[in-house]
DRENGU-362502 format. One line per 5 residues: number of its first residue (from 1); their letters; for each residue x, y, z of C-alpha. Coordinates in Angstrom, 3 decimals. Layout:
BEGIN
NUM) a) X/Y/Z | ... $
//
This chain:
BEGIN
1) xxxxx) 12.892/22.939/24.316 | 9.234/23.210/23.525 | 9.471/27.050/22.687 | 12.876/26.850/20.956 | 11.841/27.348/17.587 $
6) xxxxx) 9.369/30.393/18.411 | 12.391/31.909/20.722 | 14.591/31.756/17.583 | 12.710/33.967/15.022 | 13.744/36.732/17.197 $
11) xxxxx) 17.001/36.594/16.433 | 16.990/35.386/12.740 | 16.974/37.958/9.875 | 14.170/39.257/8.167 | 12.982/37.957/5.097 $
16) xxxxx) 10.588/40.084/3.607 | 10.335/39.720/-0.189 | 13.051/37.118/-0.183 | 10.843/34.439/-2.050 | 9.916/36.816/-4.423 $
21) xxxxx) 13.616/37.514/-5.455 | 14.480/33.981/-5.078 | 11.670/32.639/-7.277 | 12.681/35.208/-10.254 | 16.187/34.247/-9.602 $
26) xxxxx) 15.816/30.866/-9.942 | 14.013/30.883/-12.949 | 16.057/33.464/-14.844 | 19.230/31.509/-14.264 | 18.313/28.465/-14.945 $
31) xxxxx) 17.860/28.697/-18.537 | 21.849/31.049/-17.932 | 23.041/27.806/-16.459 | 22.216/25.863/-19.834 | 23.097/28.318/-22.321 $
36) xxxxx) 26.451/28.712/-20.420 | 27.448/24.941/-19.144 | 30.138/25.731/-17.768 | 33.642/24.367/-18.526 | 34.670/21.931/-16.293 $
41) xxxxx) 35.959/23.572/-13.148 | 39.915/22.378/-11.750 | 38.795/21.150/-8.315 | 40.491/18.325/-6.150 | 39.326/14.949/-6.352 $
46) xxxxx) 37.807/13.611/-3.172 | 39.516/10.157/-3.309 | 40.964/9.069/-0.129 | 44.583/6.710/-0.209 | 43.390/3.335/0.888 $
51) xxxxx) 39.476/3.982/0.233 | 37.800/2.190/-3.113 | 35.954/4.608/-5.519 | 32.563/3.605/-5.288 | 30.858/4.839/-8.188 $
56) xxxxx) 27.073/5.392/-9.626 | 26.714/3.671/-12.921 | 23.383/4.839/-13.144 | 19.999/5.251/-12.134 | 16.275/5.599/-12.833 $
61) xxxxx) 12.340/5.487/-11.449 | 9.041/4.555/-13.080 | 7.199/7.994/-13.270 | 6.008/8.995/-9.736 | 2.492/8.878/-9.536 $
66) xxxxx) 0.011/11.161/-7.178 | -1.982/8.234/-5.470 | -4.786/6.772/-6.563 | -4.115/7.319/-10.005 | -2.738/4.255/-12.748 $
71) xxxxx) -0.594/2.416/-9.969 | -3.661/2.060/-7.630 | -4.548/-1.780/-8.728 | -0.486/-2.626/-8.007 | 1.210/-3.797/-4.962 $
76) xxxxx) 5.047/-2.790/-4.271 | 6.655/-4.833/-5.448 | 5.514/-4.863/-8.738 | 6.563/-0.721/-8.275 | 9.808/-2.088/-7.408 $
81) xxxxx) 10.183/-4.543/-9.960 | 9.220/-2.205/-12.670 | 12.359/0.230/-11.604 | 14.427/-2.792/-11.357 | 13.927/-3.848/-14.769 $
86) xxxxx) 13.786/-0.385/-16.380 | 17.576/-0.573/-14.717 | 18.616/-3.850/-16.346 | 17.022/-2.744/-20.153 | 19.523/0.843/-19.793 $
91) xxxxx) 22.270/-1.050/-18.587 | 22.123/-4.168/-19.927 | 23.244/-5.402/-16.925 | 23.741/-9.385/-16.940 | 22.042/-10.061/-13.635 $
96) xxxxx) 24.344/-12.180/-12.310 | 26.960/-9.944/-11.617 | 24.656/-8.485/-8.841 | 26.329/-8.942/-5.589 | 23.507/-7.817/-3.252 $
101) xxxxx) 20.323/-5.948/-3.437 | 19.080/-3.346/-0.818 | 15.673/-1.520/-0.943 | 14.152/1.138/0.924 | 10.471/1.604/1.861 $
106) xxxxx) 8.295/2.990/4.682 | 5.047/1.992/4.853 | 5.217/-2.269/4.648 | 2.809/-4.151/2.444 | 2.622/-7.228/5.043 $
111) xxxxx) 2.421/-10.014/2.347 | 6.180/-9.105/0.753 | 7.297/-7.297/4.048 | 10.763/-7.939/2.276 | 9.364/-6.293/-0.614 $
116) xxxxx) 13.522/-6.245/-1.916 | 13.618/-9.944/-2.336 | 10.012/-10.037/-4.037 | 10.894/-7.582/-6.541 | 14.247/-9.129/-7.360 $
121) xxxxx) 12.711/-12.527/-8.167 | 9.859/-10.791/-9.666 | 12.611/-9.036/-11.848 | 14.298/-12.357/-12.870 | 17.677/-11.776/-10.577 $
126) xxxxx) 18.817/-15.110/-9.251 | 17.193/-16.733/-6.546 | 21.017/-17.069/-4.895 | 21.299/-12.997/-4.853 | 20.516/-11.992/-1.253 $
131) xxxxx) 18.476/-9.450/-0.583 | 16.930/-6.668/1.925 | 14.688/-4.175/3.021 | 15.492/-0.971/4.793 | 13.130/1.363/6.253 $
136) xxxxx) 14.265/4.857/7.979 | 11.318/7.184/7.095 | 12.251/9.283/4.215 | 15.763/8.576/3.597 | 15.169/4.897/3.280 $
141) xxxxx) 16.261/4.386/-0.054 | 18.996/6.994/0.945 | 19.668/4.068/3.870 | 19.850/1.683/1.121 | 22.387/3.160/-1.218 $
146) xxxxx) 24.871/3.603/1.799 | 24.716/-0.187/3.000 | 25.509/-0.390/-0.629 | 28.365/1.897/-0.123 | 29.643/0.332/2.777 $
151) xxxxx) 29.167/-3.447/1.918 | 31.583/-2.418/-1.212 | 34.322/-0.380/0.405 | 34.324/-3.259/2.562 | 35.498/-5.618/-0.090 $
156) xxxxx) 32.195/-8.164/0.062 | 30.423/-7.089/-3.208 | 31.629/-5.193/-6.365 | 28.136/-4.763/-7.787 | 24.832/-3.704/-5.839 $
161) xxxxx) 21.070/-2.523/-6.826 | 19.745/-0.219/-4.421 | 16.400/1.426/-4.750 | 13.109/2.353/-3.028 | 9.681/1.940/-3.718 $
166) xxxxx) 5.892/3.421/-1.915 | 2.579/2.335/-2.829 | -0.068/5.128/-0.968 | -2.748/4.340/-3.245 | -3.009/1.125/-0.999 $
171) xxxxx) -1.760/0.949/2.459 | -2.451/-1.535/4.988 | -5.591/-0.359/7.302 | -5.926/-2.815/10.722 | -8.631/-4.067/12.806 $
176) xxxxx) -8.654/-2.315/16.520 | -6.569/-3.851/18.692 | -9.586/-5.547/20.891 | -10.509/-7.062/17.624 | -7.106/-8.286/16.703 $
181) xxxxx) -6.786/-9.725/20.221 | -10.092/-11.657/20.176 | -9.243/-13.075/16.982 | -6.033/-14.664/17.249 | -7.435/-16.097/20.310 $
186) xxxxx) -10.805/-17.097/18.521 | -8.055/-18.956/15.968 | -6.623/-20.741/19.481 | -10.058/-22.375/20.698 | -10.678/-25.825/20.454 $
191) xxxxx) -14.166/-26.131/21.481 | -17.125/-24.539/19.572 | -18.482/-22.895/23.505 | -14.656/-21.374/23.992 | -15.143/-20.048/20.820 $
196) xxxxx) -19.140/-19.034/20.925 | -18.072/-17.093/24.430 | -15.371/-15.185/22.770 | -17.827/-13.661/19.943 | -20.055/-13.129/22.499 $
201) xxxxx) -17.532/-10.664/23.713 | -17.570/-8.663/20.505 | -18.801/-4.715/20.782 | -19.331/-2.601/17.998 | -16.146/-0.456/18.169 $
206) xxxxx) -13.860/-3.322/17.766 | -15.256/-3.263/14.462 | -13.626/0.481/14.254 | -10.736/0.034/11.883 | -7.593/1.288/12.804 $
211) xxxxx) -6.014/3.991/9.733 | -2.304/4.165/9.182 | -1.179/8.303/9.665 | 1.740/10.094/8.635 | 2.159/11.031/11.987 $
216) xxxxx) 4.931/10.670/14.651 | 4.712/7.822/17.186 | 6.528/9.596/20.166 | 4.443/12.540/19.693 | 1.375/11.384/18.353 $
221) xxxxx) 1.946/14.844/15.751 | 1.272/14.818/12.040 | 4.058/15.865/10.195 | 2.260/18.523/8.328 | 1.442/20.314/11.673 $
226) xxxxx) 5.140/20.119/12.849 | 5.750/21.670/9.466 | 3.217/24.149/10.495 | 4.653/24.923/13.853 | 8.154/25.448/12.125 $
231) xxxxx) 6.860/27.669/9.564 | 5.591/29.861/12.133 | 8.908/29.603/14.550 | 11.136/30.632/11.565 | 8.608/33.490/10.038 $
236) xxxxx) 8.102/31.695/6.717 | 4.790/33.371/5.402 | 2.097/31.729/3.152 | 3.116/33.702/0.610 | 6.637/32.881/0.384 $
241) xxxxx) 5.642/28.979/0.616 | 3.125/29.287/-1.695 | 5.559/31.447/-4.151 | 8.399/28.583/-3.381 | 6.036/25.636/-4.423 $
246) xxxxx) 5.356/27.706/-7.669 | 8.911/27.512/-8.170 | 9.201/23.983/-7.750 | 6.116/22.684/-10.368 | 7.445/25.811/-12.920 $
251) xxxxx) 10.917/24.502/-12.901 | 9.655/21.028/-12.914 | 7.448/21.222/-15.605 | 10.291/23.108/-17.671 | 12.593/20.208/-16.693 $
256) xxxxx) 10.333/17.823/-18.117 | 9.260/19.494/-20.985 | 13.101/20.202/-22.100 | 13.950/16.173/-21.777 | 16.124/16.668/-18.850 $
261) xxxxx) 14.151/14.307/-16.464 | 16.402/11.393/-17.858 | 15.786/8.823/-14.888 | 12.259/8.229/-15.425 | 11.773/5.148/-17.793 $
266) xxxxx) 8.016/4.237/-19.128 | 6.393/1.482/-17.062 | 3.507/-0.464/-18.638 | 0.981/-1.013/-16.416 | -1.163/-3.926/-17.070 $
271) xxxxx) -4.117/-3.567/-17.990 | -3.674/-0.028/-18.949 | -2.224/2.389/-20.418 | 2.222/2.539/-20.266 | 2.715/5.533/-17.910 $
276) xxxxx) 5.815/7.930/-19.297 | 6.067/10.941/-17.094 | 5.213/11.899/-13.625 | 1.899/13.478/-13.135 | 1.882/15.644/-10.073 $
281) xxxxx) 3.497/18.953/-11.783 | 1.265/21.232/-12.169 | 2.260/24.840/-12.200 | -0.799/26.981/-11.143 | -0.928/30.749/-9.898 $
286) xxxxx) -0.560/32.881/-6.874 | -4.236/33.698/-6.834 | -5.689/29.914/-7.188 | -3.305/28.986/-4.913 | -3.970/31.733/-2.304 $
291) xxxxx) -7.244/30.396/-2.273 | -6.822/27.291/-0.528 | -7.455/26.724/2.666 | -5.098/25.622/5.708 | -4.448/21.640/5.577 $
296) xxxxx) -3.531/21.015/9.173 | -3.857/24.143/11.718 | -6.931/25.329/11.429 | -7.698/28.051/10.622 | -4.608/30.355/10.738 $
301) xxxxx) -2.026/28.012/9.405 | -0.074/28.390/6.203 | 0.819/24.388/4.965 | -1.678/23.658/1.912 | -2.228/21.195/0.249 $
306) xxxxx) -0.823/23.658/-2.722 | 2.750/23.818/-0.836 | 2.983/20.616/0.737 | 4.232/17.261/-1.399 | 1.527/15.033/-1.918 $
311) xxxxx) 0.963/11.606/-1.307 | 2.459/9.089/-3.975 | 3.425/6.005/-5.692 | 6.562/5.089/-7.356 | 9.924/3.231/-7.053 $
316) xxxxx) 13.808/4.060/-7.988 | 16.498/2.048/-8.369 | 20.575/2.938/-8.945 | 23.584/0.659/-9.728 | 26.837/0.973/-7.528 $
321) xxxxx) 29.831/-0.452/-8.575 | 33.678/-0.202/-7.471 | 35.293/1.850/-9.947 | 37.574/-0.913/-10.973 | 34.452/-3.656/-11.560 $
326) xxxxx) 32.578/-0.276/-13.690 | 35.450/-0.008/-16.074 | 35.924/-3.485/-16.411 | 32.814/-3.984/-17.433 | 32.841/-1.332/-19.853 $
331) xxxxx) 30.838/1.474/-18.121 | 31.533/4.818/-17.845 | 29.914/6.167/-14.120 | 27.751/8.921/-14.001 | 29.546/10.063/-10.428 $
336) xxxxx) 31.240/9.044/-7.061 | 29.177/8.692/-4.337 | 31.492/10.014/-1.573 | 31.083/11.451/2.127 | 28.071/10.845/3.976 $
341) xxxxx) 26.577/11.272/7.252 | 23.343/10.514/9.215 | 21.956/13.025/12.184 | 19.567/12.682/14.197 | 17.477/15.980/16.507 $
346) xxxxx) 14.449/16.425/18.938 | 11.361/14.609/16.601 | 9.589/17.612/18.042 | 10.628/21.180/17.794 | 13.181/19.969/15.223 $
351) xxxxx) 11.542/17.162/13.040 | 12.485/18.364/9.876 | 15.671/20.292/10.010 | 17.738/17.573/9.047 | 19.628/19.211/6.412 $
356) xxxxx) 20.343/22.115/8.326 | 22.022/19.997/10.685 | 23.599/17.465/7.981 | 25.060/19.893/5.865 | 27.560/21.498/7.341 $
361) xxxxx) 28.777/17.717/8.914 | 29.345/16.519/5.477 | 31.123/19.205/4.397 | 33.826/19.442/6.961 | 34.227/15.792/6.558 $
366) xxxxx) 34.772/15.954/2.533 | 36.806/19.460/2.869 | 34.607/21.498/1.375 | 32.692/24.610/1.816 | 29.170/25.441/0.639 $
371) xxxxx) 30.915/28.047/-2.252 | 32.286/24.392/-3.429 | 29.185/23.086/-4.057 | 27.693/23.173/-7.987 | 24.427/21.891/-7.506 $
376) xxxxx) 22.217/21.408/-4.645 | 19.249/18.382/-4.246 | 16.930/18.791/-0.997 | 14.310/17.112/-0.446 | 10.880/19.432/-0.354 $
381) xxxxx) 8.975/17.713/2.009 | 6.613/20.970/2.645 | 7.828/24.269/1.245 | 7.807/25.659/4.555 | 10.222/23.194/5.804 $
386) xxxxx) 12.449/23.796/3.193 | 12.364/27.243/3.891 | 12.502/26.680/7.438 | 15.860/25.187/6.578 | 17.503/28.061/4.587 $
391) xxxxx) 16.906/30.481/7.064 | 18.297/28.738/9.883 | 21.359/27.604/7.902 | 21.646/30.875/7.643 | 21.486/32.221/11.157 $
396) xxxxx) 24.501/32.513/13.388 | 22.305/32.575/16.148 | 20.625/29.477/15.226 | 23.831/27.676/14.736 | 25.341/28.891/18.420 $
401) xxxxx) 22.901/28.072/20.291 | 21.430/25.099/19.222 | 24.023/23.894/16.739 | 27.473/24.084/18.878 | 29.109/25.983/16.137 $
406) xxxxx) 30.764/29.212/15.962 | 29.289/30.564/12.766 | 26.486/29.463/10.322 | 27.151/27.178/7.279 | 25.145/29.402/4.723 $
411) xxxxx) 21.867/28.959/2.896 | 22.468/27.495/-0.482 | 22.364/30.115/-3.070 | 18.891/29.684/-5.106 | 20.640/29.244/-8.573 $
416) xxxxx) 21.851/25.881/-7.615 | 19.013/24.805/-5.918 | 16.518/22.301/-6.924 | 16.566/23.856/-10.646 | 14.802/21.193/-11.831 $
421) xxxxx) 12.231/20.874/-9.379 | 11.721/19.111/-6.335 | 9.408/16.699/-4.288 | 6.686/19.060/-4.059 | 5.950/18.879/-7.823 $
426) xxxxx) 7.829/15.688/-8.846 | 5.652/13.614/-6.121 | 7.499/12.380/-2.968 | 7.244/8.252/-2.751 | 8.688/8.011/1.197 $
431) xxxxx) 11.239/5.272/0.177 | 12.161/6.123/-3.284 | 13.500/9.936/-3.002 | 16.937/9.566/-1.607 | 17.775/7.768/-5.626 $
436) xxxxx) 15.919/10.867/-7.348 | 18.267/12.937/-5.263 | 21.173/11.529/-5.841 | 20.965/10.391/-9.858 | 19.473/13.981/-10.567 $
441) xxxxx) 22.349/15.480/-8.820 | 24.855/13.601/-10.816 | 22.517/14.205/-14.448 | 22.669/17.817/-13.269 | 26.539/18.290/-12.812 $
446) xxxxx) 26.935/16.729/-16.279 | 24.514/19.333/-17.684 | 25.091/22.283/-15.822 | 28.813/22.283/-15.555 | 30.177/21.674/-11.851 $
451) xxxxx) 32.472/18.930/-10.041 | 30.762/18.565/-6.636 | 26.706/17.914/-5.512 | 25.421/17.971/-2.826 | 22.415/15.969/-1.448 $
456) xxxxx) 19.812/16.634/1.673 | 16.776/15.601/2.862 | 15.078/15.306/6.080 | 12.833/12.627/7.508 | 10.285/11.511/10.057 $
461) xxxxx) 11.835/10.875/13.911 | 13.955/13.956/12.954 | 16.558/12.286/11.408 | 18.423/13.814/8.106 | 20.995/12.494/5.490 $
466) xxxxx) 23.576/14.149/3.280 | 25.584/13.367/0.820 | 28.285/14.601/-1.495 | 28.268/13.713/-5.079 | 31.038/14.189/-7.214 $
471) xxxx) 31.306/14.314/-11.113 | 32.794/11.222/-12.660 | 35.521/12.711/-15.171 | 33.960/13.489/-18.784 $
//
């Protein structure tokens, strides 16, 4: 399986000046899609006989931060409580109607490794709501809106918070694991020679700390190189990654400018400033960005730093609610969160093609076809996987061999992708994406006209998520 990837290119279609068309595409429809909003569109419900409507009331994020920057002095769950809070002040949610509260995160702050429950006191809920953390790389918050999903169609809560929250301005860096050793049993000594003979043992490189990586245990690789290596299988050039990450920060920073970015609420950091917008879009050029060099293969590889999605800080958090408890309280939803699946590949040759394998799964299992579809949310973990994706969604080849299927599901057409950026410019906190995902899908059906989103994204161990979102009647 080691060469599969490579092996495939072969057969996949060319691509030459695809990202070019794509990227004026994109932009030259987006602004159609608003002008035009479409008028609703006569499709069939998804509700099943026998299956509660479980329904997003709504959803927001403090602004996601590149790390290091105003969030740097936090922990977590003060991240986490900030989203929770911003949450309760839209809603005006009494907080003891919450039933449960689920969180997703990756990287675990060891003082509140339950960083759900710390944020949820922190945020005044009652000390009798239960709560819990989730972690499943970069669909953990994803993770913790279906437990919400399921823990309500199963009749034991009407009402549940689920969020996500990453703090990579401060992650937790270990002593070797000679030091850690001698230590604990340093702490188990009772005499002071037991304990002078065990310092005695000390060397200099147990004082070597041991850094945290975004890399993959069972393969000891980081994910940018996989990203690399499936760049390369998959002929995605430079250019076209470079000329897709454009895409993402130009449409981004149009989103934001025009006021569409309605989940992020202002956080007031203390001691400083109050934060209002994200501040990783940046829309640069071709040229500067041609001019960086490669970030993990050296020297012929083609992730940047300029295409990749950088590290950050942030936190998300969405209200679920059965239909019946939403309207009895006097909401109106934003959208129905409906079929779902999980899938899992090789954390190898196929790390990140977890939509590629998710889509097509939830769409047989909702009915629906990718020419259903109104708007599209993947997650842009590198532009190169995202790419990476299209192209083998849309290979027959691809999805015969490797996918059991007869025929491919279809790339998602560019003017309903991602048209109002993505994680490469919007910033990428591990377990707070999945809510972006899914609350800008449901902001962007209301806008753009449509009935039916759909939601991707990939994650480390090579497992994916999808999702399909559908409008809640206007």
């Amino acid at each position: 399986m080691s060469s599969m990837l490579s092996h495939a290119v072969r057969h996949l279609p060319p691509s030459s000046a695809w990202a070019a068309r794509a990227f004026a595409r994109s932009l030259s429809c987006s602004s159609q899609l608003q002008a035009a909003a479409a008028q609703p569109k006569s499709k069939k419900t998804l509700a099943k006989s026998g299956v509660k409507n479980i329904v997003v009331v709504e959803g927001v994020r403090i602004p996601f931060l590149q790390s290091g920057t105003s969030y740097a002095d936090l922990m977590p769950h003060d991240l986490a409580r900030a989203a929770l809070q911003g949450l309760l002040n839209r809603t005006s949610l009494p907080r003891d109607v919450v039933d449960y509260i689920v969180y997703g995160t990756v990287i675990q702050e060891v003082k509140t490794s339950n960083v759900a429950r710390e944020a949820a006191l922190g945020a005044g809920f009652s000390d009798k709501t239960p709560a819990h953390t989730v972690t499943m790389a970069c669909i953990s918050s994803n993770q913790a809106m279906t437990t919400g999903v399921g823990m309500i169609a199963a009749g034991q809560c009407d009402v549940v918070v689920a969020g996500g929250v990453e703090l990579m301005s401060d992650v937790p860096i270990r002593h070797s694991r000679k030091m850690r050793k001698t230590m604990l049993t340093l702490n188990r000594a009772k005499t002071l020679g037991q304990k002078l003979s065990l310092i005695s043992k000390i060397r200099p490189d147990y004082f070597a700390p041991e850094l945290p990586a975004v890399a993959e245990f069972s393969t000891s690789e980081t994910m940018g190189h996989s990203a690399d290596r499936l760049a390369a299988a998959f002929a995605v050039s430079r250019r076209e990654q470079d000329e897709y990450a454009l895409r993402s920060h130009t449409l981004a920073k149009k989103a934001q400018e025009g006021g569409l970015l309605l989940d992020v609420v202002p956080f007031k950091v203390p001691g400083k400033d109050t934060v209002t917008k994200d501040n990783g879009i940046r829309p640069s050029s071709m040229e500067q960005m041609g001019k960086l060099k490669p970030a993990f293969v050296k020297p012929y590889g083609t992730v940047t730093a300029a295409n990749s999605s950088f590290l950050t800080d942030g936190a998300s958090a969405i209200l679920l609610m059965s239909e019946e408890k939403a309207l009895a309280m006097g909401y109106k939803p934003k959208a129905y969160l409906r079929d779902f699946v999980y899938v899992s590949q090789d954390p190898k040759d196929q790390l990140l093609l977890g939509p590629t394998y998710a889509t097509p799964k939830v769409l047989e299992k909702a009915g629906l076809t990718m020419a259903d579809i109104d708007v599209f949310e993947f997650h842009e973990a590198f532009a190169g996987q995202i790419l990476a994706n299209l192209k083998a969604m849309d290979s027959d080849w691809f999805a015969q061999n490797y996918m059991g299927r007869k025929v491919k599901v279809g790339a998602p057409p560019l003017e309903k992708f991602n048209n109002w950026g993505g994680s490469l410019s919007l910033g990428h906190p591990f377990g707070a994406t999945g809510c972006r995902l899914v609350i800008t899908a449901a902001h962007r059906l209301q806008k753009e006209g449509g009935q039916y989103g759909l939601v991707a994204a990939c994650a480390a161990g090579g497992q994916g998520h999808a999702m399909i979102v559908e409008l809640y009647p206007q």
